[in-house]
C-alpha positions in Angstrom: 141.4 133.0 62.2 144.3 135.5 62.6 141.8 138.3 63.9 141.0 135.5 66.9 144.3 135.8 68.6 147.7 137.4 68.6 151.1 135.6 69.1 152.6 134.8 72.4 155.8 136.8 71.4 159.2 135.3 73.2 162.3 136.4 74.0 163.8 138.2 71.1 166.2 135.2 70.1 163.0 133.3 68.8 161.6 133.7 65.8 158.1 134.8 65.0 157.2 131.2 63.0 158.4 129.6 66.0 156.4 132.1 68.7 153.1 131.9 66.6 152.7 128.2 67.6 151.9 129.7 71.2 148.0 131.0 71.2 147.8 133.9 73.4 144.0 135.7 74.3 143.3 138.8 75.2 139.6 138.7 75.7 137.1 136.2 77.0 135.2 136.1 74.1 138.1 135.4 71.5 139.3 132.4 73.9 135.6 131.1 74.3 135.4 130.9 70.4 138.8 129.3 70.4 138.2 126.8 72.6 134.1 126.2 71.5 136.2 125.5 67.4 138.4 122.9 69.3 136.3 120.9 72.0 134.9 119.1 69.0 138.0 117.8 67.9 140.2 115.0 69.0 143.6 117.4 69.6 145.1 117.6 72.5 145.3 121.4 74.0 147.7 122.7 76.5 146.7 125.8 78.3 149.3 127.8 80.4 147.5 129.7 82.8 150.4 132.4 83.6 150.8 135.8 85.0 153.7 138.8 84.0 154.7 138.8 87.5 155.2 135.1 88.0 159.0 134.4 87.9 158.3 130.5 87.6 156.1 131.3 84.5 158.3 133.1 82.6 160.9 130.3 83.6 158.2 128.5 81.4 158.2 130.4 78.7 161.1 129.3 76.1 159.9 125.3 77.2 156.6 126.1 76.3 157.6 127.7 72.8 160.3 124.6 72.5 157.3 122.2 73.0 154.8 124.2 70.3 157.6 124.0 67.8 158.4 119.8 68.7 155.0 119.0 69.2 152.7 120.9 66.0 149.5 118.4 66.7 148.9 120.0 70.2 147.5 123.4 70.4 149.2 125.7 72.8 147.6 128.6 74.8 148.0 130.9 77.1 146.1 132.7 79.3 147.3 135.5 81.8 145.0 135.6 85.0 145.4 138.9 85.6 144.3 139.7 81.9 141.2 137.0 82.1 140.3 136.5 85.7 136.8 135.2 85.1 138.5 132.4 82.5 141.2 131.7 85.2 138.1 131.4 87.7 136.4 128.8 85.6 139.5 126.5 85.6 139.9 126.9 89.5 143.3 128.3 88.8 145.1 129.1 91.9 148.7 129.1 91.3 150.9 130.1 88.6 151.8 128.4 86.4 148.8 125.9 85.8 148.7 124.0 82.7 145.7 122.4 81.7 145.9 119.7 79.7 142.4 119.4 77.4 140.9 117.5 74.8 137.4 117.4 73.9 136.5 119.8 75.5 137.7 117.8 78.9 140.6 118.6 81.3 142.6 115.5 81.1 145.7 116.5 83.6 147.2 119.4 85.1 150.1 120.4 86.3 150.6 123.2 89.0 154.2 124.7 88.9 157.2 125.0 86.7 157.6 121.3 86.0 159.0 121.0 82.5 159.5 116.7 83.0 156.1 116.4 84.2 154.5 118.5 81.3 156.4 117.1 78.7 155.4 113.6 80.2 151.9 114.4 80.2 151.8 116.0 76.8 153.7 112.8 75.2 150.9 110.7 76.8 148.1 112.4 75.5 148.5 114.0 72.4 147.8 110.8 70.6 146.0 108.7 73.1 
């Protein structure tokens, strides 16, 4: 599965096991194979629709690592718009950051902005629910 997607890398204080729990895609057709393996499943996925120039993403960044690490049952991803527009498109994403919370297949919630209460919140809800 490896060959599917590369590491969100982080700052350079975190460690690679830790940065590895962070899905990121670089092609519409690695993420479409991703997401068609885990729409059949019960897990809860949390995608982070972010871009490189987007201040309040990279705000987001270490929380969103934090959470992979805490929280090993959800799947984390993240997409860059800029990188994937016509994914972005398909999830109506219009401001960055977005996260989409999913499971089967399903957006459950999302959250527009840099709230790190709210996503935590929503991810504690659903993850097991």
């Amino acid at each position: 599965m490896g060959a599917l997607f590369s590491a969100f890398h982080g700052s350079s204080s975190e460690s690679s096991s830790e940065s590895s729990l962070v899905l990121s895609f670089h092609s519409e057709a690695e993420w479409l194979k991703h997401f068609d393996s885990i729409k059949e499943t019960d897990q809860l996925m949390v995608i982070d629709f972010h871009a490189t120039w987007c201040a309040p993403c990279r705000f987001m960044e270490p929380l969103l690592i934090e959470l992979a690490s805490e929280h090993r049952e959800v799947v984390f991803v993240k997409i860059d718009v800029d990188e994937l527009k016509e994914v972005a498109r398909k999830w109506t994403v219009d401001a960055m950051p977005t996260f989409v919370l999913v499971k089967k297949g399903e957006e459950i919630n999302r959250i527009i902005g840099a709230s790190k209460d709210e996503l935590l919140d929503q991810i504690r809800k659903h993850k097991s629910s």
